[in-house]
N, C-alpha and C positions, 0 to 999 in steps of 0.2 A: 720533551718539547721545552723549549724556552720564550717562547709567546707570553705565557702568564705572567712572567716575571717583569715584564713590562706594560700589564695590562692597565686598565684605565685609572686603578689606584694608584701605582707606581707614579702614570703620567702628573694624575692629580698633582702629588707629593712632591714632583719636579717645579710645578709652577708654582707651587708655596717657598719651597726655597727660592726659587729665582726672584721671587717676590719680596722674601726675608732679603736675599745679598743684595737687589738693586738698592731697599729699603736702607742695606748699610753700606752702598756705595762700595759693594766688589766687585769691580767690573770684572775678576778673572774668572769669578767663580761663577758671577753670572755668565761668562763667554761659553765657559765648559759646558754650564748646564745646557744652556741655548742650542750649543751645537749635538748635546746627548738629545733632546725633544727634536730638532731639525731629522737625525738618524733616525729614531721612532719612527716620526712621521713621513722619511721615505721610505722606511722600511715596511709600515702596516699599509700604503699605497701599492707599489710595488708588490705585495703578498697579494690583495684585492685583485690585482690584476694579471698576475702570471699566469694561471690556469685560462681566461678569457680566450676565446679563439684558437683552444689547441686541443686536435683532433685526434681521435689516437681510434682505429679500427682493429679489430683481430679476426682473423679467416682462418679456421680448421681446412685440412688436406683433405679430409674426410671423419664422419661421423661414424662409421661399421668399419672394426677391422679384425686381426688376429691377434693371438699377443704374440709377440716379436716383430710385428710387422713394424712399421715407423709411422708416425703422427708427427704432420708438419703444420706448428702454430706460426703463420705470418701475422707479423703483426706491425701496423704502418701508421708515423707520428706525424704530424703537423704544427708547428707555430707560426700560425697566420697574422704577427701581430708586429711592431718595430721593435716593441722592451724582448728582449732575450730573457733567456730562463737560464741563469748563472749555472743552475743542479737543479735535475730530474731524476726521481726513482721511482723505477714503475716494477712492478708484481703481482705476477701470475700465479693466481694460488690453484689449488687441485689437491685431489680427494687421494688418499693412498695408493698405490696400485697401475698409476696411471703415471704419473709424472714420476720420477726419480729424485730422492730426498738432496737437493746441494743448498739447500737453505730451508730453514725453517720458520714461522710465524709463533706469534706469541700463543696459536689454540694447537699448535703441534704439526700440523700441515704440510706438507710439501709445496715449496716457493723457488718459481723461476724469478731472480731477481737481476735487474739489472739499472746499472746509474749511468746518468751521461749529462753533456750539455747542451743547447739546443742555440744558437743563434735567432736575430730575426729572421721571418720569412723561410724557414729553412724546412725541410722532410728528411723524413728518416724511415726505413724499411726493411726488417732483419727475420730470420727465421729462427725458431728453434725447433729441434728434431727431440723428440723422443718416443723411445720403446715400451710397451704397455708390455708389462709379462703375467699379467693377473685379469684372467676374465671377470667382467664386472659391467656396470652403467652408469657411469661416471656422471657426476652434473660440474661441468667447468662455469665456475664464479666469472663475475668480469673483471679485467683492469681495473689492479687501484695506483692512480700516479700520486704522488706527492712531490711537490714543489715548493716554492715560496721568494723572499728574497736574497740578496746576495748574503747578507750574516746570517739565514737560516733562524730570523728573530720569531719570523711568524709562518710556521709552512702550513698547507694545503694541502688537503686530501680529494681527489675528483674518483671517480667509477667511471669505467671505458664502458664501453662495449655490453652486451645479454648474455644471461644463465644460455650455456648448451649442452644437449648432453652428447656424449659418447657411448657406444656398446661395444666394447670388446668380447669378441664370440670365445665358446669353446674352442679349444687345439681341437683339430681332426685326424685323427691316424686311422689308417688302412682299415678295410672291413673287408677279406676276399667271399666269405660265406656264410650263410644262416642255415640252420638244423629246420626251418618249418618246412612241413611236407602238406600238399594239398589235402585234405581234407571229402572233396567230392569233384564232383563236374564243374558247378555252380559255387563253388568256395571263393574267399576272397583272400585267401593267407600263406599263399607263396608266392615264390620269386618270379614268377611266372605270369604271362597275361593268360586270361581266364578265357575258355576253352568255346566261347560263342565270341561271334565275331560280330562287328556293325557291315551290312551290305552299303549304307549310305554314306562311308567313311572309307575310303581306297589312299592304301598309304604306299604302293610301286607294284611291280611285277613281277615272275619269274619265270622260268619253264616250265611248261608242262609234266606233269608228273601221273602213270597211271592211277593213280589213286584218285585225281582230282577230276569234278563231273566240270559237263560240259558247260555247266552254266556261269563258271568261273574265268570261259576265254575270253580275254580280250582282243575282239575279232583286229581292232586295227593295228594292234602294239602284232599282232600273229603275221599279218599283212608285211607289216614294215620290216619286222625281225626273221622272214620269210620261216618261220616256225611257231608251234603253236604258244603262244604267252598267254597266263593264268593270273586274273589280280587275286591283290592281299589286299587285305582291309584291315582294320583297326579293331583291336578288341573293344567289345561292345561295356568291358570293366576294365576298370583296373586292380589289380590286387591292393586289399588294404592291409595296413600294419599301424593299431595305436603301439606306440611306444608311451611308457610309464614310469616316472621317477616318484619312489617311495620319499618324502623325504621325512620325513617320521623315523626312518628307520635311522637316518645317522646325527648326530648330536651335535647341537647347536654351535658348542665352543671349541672342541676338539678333534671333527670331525672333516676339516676343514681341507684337507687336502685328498680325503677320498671322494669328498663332495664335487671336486674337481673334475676325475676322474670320471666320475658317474656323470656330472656333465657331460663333458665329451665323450661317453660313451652314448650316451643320445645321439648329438649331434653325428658322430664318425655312421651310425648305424641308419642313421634319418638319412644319411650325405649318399649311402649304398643302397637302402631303397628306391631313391629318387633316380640314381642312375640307371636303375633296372625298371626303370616306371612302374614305380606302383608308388602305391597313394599312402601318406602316411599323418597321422594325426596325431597328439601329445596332449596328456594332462599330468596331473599331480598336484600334490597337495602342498604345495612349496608356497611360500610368501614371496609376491615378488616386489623389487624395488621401487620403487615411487609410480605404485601402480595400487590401485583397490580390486581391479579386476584381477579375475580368477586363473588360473595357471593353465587355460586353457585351448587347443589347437583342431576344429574339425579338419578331416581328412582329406588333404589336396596332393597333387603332382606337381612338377614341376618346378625352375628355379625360384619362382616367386614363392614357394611355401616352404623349400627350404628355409631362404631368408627369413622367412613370417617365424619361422622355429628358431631359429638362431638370435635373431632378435629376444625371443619370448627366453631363452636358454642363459642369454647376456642379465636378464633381471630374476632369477631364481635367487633361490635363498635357503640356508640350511634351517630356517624359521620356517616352521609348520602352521597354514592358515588351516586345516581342516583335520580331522584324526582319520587314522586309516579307515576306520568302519565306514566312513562317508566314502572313501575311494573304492574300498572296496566295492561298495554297491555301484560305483560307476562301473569296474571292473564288468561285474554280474551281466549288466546294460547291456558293455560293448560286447562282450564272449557273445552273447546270443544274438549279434549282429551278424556270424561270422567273420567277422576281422581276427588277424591274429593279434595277439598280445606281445609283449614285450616289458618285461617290469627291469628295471632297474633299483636293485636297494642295495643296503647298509649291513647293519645289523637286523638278524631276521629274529624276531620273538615268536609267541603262540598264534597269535592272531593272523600274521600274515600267513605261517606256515599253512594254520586251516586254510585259509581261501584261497590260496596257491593249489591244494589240493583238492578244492573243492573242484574250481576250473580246469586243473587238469582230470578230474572222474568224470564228469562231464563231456569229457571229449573234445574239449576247444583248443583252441590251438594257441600254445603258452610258451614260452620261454622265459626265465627267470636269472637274471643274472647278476651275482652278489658281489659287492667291491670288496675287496680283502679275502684274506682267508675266512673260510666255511666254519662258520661258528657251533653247525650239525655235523658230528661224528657218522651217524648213521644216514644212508640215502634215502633220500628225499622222496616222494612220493609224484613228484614232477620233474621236468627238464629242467635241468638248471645246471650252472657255469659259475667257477670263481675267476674272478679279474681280479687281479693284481696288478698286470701293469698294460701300458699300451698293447705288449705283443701279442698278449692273450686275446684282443681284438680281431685277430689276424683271421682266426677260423674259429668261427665260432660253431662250427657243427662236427669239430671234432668230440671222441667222449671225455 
């Protein structure tokens, strides 16, 4: 910046000379100085005033997306005033992961920068597009413009626009099957609707089948369809499945791209639930992003709790808010709800291995599925599966 270098000691300094040459009769030296204080003084005017009246908006395409998807920041200027803005530079800072690095700031950041000029009265409206390839929750800063006057003697800093955030979700890859097998009549932990039905919930018809009594025709649909039609109804449950991310199990600093993984393998598995309606809930001991609350998801259907997940999936963290003992007793909790389990970990030590074994001696209905190669030589005493990569998603109920 070069503002200080003309600040009010300088100016002082100016009229004591001009003071000393009128004093010795220099008219040239007083002209010079005259007209260097004249330029100050339009130029700290002019600085005062350039940002005055100028509007500057910014609109997200959207706040939830995937990463590769595209994220389009408009963003719309205004100089509502007669003085022009000789040079404007505005900059859009963002968090790693989100923006793409073509300039950088002095804390290290990614910076969409751009300079231009603005006449009077004039608007301006431009878009940037960019690709988010790193799931995360992004908080985008607001507009900072910088202006001033025509020598750039004294610039101007203003802030646009409010903090917002972004959630970039997990990738989702394919899930065609899960290994859990009912349990009972009354169980809640397969892929299946559960085996009583609601009479006061009628979801279509079909044909008559000897099997089915007669209290199930429906006399008018049998009428109309000149043969006998039987309603369906609605299962009176729906199956449940918590799904589980250890994150205790994989390490803080380097552990960073199985952590991914193991996201998305929630999300891809939560995505396949939901489509087979059944009900599905999530916790874990993960620290989430600019959040105190806890990593937690009661058990719903539907698209709205997908999203509720994947939201909740966009602020996780390979930061452990609780030690496994705590999850495990959640663990203990839900098993004896009948819900099936689903754990997703890391690296598996003693502790998890016992209570993986405990749950499955017990007879609940478990799945365990570990990112990376199997760090246990000998088999495991429960169901469990190594992920390596998306494919391994594909069927999870193969051995």
């Amino acid at each position: 910046m070069v503002g200080h270098v003309f600040g009010r000691f300088t100016i002082l300094a100016l009229l004591v000379l001009i003071a000393i040459a009128a004093w010795n009769r220099q008219p040239a030296i007083v002209t010079l100085l005259g007209l260097t204080l004249a330029t100050i003084a339009v130029s700290r005017a002019w600085s005062k005033l350039c940002l005055r009246r100028v509007r500057c908006d910014r609109s997200l395409s959207t706040t939830s997306l995937f990463p590769g998807e595209q994220l389009i920041i408009t963003t719309r200027l205004s100089n509502q005033k007669v003085l022009p803005l000789p040079w404007l530079e505005l900059a859009q800072h963002a968090p790693r992961g989100l923006i793409h690095l073509n300039g950088s700031a002095d804390d290290g950041l990614p910076v969409l920068s751009r300079s231009l000029t603005m006449p009077w009265y004039s608007r301006l409206t431009w878009r940037e597009t960019v690709t988010p390839e790193r799931r995360g929750y992004y908080t985008v800063p607001p507009l900072t413009l910088t202006s001033g006057d025509i020598l750039g003697l004294y610039p101007r800093v203003m802030e646009a626009g409010a903090y917002e955030h972004v959630s970039v979700y997990p990738r989702l890859y394919p899930v065609r099957r899960l290994p859990l097998q009912r349990a009972d009549a009354d169980g809640d932990h397969s892929g299946r609707f559960s085996l009583q039905e609601d009479p006061t919930r009628m979801r279509g018809i079909r044909e008559y089948q000897p099997r089915d009594g007669m209290r199930r025709v429906h006399w008018k649909a049998s009428a109309h369809h000149s043969q006998l039609m039987v309603k369906l109804y609605e299962p009176s449950a729906l199956s449940r499945v918590n799904l589980v991310l250890a994150a205790d199990s994989f390490d803080e600093y380097t552990d960073d791209q199985p952590f991914e993984l193991a996201a998305s393998a929630v999300a891809s598995i939560a995505c396949h639930c939901i489509e087979h309606q059944m009900q599905v809930g999530f916790l874990s001991n993960s620290r989430l992003v600019s959040s105190a609350s806890k990593a937690r998801l009661a058990p719903g259907s539907g698209n709205v709790q997908l999203i509720a997940l994947l939201e909740l999936l966009a602020r996780v963290t390979t930061g452990v808010d609780a030690p496994f003992e705590h999850l495990a007793d959640e663990l203990r909790r839900l098993a004896l709800s009948g819900a099936a389990l689903i754990v997703v970990v890391g690296r598996m030590n003693e502790s998890h291995v016992n209570a993986f074994t405990s749950l499955s001696g017990r007879r609940h209905p478990l799945l365990v599925l570990q990112i990376g190669d199997a760090t246990h030589q000998a088999v495991l005493p429960f169901p469990h599966r190594s992920i390596r990569g998306p494919d391994d998603l594909v069927d999870l109920g193969g051995a």
